[in-house]
N, C-alpha and C positions, 0 to 999 in steps of 0.2 A: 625625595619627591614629596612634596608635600599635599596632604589629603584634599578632600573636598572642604573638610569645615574650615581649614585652616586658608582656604582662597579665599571662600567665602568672609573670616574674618578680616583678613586683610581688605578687604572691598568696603568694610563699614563706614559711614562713615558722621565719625566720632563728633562733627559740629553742629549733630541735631539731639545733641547730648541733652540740651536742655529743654528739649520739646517732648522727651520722653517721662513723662509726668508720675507712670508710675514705677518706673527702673527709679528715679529720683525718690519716689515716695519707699520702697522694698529698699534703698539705700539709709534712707534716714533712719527708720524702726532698725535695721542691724545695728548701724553705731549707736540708738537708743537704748538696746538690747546689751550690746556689750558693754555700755556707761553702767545698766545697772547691776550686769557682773561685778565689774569691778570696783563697784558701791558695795555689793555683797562679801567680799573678801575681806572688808574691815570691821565686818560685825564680827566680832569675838564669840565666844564660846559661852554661856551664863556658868560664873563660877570660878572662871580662869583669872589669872593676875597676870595681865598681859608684860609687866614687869619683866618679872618672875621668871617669863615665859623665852622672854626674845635672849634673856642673857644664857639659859640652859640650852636654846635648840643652834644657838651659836656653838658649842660645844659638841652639842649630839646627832646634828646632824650632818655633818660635814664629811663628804666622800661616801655616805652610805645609799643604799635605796630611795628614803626619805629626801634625800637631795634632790633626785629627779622627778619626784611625783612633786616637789613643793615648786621647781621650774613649772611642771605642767599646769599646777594649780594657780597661778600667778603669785606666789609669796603667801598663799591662804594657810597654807599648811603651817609657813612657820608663825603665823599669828593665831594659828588653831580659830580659826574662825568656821562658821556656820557652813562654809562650802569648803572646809578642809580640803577632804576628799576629792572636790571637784567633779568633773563627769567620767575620771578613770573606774570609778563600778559598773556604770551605764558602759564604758566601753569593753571592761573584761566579761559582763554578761552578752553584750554580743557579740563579743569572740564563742564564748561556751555553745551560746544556742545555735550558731553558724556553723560549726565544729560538730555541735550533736545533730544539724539539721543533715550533714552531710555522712555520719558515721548512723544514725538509728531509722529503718526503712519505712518508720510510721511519721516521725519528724523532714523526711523525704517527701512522703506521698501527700503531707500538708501543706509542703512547700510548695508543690506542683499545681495546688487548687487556684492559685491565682492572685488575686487581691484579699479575698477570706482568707486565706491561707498566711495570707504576710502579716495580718491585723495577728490573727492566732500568737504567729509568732512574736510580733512585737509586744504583746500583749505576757510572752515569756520572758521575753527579756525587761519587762517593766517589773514582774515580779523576783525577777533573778537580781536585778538591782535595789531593790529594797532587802532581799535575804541578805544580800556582799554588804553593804552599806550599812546595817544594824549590826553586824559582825564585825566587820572593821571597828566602826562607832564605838561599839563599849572596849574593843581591845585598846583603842584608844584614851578612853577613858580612865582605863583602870593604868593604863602608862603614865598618863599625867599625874594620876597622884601617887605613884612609887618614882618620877621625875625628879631629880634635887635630893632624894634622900640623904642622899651622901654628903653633900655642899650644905645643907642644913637650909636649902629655901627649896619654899612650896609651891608650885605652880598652880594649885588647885587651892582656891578658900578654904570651901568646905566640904572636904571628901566625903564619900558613903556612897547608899545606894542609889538615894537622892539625886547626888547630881550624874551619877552615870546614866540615870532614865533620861533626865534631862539632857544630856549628852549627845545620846543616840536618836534621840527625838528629834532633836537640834539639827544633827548631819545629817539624818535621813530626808529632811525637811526641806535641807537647803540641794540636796542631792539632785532631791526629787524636783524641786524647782528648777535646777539649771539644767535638767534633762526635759522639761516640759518649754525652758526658755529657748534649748539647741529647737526643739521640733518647730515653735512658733519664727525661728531665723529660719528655718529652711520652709516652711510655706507660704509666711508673710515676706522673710527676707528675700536675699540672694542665694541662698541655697545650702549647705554644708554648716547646718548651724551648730553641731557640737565638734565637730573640727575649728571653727574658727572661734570657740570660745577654747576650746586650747591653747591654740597660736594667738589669742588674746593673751593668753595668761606669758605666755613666753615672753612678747612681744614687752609686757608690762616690767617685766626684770631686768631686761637690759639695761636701760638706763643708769637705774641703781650698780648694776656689775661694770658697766662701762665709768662709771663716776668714781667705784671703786679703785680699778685698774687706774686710771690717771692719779688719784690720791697716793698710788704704791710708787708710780711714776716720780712725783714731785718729793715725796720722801725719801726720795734713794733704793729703796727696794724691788726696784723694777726697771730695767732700762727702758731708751726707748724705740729701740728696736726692737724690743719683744712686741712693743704696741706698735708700728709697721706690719711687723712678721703677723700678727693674731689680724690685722683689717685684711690684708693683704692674700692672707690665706684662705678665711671666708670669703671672700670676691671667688676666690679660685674654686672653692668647694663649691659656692651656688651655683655658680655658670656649669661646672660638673654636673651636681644634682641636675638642675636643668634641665641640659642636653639626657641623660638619658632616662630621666622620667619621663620622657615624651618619645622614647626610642620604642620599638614594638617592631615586632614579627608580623608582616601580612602575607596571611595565607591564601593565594588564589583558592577563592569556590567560585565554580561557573555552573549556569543552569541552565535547561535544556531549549533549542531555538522554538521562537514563537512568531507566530506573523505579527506585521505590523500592520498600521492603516493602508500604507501602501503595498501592502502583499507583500515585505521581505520579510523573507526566516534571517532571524537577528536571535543573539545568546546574549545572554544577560550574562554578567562578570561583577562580583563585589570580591570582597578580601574577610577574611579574619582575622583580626589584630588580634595578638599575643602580644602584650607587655613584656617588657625583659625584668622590670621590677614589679611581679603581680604580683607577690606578699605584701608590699608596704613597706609600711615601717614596723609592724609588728616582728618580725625576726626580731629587731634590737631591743625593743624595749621589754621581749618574753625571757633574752639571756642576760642583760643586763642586772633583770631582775631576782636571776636565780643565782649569778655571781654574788651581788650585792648582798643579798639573805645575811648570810653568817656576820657580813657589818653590821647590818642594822639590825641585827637577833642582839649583837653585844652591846652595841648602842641603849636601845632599849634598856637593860637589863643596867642600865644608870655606869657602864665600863665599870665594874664592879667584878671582872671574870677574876680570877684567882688561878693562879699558874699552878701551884700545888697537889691539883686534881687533876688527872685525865682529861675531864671534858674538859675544865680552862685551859691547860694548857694544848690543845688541841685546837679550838678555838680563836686563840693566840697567834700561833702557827700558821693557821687558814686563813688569821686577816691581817699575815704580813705577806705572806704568796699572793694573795687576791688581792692588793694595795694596787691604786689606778696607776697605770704606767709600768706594773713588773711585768715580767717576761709570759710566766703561768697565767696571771689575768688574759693578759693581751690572744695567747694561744685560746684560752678556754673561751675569750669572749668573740674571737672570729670561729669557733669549730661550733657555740652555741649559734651565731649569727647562720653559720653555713644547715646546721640541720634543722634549723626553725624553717629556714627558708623553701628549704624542699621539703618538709612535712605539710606547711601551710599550703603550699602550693597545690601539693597532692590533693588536699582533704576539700579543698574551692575548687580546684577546676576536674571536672569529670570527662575525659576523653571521649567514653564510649557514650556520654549521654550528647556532647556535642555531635557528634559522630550520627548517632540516630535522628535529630534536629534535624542534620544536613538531609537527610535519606528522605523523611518523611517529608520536606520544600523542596525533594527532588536538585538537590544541588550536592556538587561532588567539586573532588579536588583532582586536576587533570593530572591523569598519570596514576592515579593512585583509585581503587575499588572503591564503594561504597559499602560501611558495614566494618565489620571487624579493622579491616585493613588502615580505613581511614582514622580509625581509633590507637590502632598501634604508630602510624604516621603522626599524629597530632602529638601523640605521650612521646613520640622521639624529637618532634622541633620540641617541644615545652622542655623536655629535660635540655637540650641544650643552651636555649636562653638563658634558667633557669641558672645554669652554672656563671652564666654571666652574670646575673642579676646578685646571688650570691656572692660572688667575688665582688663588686657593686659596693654592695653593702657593708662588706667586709672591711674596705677599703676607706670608705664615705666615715665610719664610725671610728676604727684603730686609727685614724689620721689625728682624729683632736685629742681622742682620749692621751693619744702621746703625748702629743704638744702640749698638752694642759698639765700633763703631769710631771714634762720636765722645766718645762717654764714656771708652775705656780701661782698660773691664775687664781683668781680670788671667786669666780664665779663657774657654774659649770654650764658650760654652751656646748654642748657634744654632738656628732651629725645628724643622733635622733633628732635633737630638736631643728636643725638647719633641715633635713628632709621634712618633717610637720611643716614649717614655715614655705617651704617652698611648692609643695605639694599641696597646698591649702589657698596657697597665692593662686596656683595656676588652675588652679578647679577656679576661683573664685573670679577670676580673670574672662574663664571660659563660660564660668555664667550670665556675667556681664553683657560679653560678649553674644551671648544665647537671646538676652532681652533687648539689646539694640536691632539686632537681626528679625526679633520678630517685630519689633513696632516698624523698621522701612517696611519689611512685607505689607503691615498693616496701610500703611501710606501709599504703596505703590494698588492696591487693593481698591483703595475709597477712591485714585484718580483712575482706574481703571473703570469703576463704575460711574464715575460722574461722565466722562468721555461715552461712555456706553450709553446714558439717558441723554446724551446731546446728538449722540449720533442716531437714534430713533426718532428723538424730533424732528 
């Protein structure tokens, strides 16, 4: 059954498209915006040998951590340019301050204050992004110039302390810029402006991986039914994603009868929508992250480990279990998938505080108390979605991570990124959609008053 906004959008309609002046206008500043990200990703680093650079992180970064943060960055990371990083620190500080807003009962009661309260906290999360982002930065720094040692080339000119100030300065810079550029896309733009400088950066790789893949084609190293199989099965995973990122639980709440103009006792009836996918996409990319670690700790460390020790040869061990495509990866990376999933979920949505909302607007859930009951009733539909959404996710990721691993794509497109892209589309969609809706309102509005000063005449 489909909702009200969802009639509502179907109703619009789309051939006064260009008479909406400023959906047009908030249209052109995002693609302006994302023109100048992607200008941004080619400013390099001061100090680096861009050379140097592309011929080692071909080698070092391949299947590790670093792989997907350089997807998410649009290719910045591997030209170590000014927005390396990209706005994944702005994103992991507000995962932390959400996380501590919902576990520390003074980061709570700040929350609750309203609009001061959300400045406060964004206000922590600006600071928590420049702490991650300087720390990252010189870890950075001082990787680039222990990079190469071994192959006897330099990535870094002129190493020291010098250029690591310079470094950090540099990322911080550009960090902080593209977290100040997401906010000006979501007030001037369409709305979800550091989501869709992600799915920018995604967006921006394909190409190049797709050009890839046909060159492995024409050389003989790649049939071409693998490239069938690889379009064929994204068609099938998006229409998946899809369908149930827009799948949700509604919860009848009804509230108590009230007269109308005409004297009837009439009850109001809305719903509570419970998503089946409330985490996101952060489940994959918190275990993804913590599988990968022990690659890109060796990576780093120039593949330089030594079998002869304990830790090397431990090390060794754990990044041929953890290799994409083995059996161990695949178990550890759905059992991480499954308990990110119900941890996040827990720590975002609070039963009994929705539960008291409902009590206090005098609205309930038929059949069920208000108060405790309706809190233990909500935490039992949530956990059962929950396992759906899980399994979801589960399914959406181990799909390509296989496929990529027994076929030997040359790029990595894994369902994180196809849920980002899709999930980004449909918000962005529904924005859209949010601005055409209000400008007929507006139209129907200005002839309702013109009709009204004719009909007084």
């Amino acid at each position: 059954m489909a909702s009200r906004a969802d009639q509502l959008a179907s109703n619009l309609n789309f051939s006064k498209f260009g008479q909406a002046t400023e959906l047009k206008n908030r249209i052109w500043f995002t693609i302006g915006a994302l023109i100048v990200f992607r200008f941004l990703s080619f400013v390099p680093l001061p100090g680096v040998d861009p050379v140097a650079l592309a011929s080692l992180y071909s080698q070092a970064a391949s299947g590790g951590v670093l792989d997907i943060f350089n997807t998410f960055s649009g290719g910045s990371l591997e030209r170590m340019s000014i927005i390396a990083l990209g706005v994944m620190p702005y994103i992991t500080a507000s995962i932390v301050v959400q996380l501590a807003a919902a576990l520390s009962p003074s980061l709570a009661a700040l929350k609750k204050e309203g609009e001061s309260g959300r400045k406060k906290l964004n206000q922590y999360t600006r600071y928590g992004t420049v702490f991650l982002t300087a720390i990252q930065g010189y870890f950075i720094a001082v990787g680039l110039e222990s990079l190469g040692a071994s192959q006897g080339i330099a990535a870094v000119v002129d190493p020291g302390m010098m250029f690591r100030i310079g470094a950090v300065i540099s990322i911080v810079g550009g960090t902080l810029f593209l977290m100040w550029l997401g906010e000006q896309i979501t007030s001037r733009g369409i709305g979800n402006g550091v989501s869709l400088i992600i799915m920018a950066g995604i967006l921006a790789q394909l190409p190049r991986s797709f050009a890839q893949m046909f060159t492995q084609v024409r050389e003989g190293s790649m049939g071409g039914g693998t490239v069938i199989a690889v379009i064929a099965g994204a068609i099938v995973i998006i229409a998946f994603i899809s369908f149930m990122e827009r799948a949700q639980r509604r919860v009848l709440v009804q509230y108590p009868k009230r007269a109308t103009q005409r004297g009837v006792m009439q009850a109001d009836r809305s719903h509570l929508p419970l998503k089946v996918n409330t985490a996101g996409v952060i489940p994959p990319i918190f275990a993804s992250s913590l599988l990968l670690m022990p690659l890109t700790i060796t990576q780093m460390m120039g593949q330089n480990v030594q079998g002869d020790t304990a830790s090397g040869d431990f090390l060794i061990t754990l990044n041929q279990y953890l290799a994409h495509g083995q059996p161990l990866y695949m178990a550890l990376y759905a059992a991480g998938i499954i308990f990110f999933c119900f941890f996040y979920v827990a720590v975002v949505f609070n039963p009994e505080e929705t539960a008291d909302n409902l009590k206090k607007q005098n609205g309930f859930i038929p059949g069920i108390r208000p108060g405790k009951n309706t809190a233990a009733y909500l935490d039992h539909v949530l956990t059962r979605i929950t396992v759906i959404g899980a399994a979801y996710l589960a399914v959406i990721c181990l799909v390509p991570e296989y496929f990529i691993a027994q076929s030997g794509l040359p790029f990595y497109l894994g369902g994180t990124s196809l849920l980002i892209i899709v999930n980004v589309t449909i918000d962005t969609i529904s924005q859209i959609q949010s601005h055409m809706l209000a400008h007929q309102y507006g139209d129907l509005i200005k002839k309702a008053k013109l009709k009204g000063g004719v009909a007084r005449r």
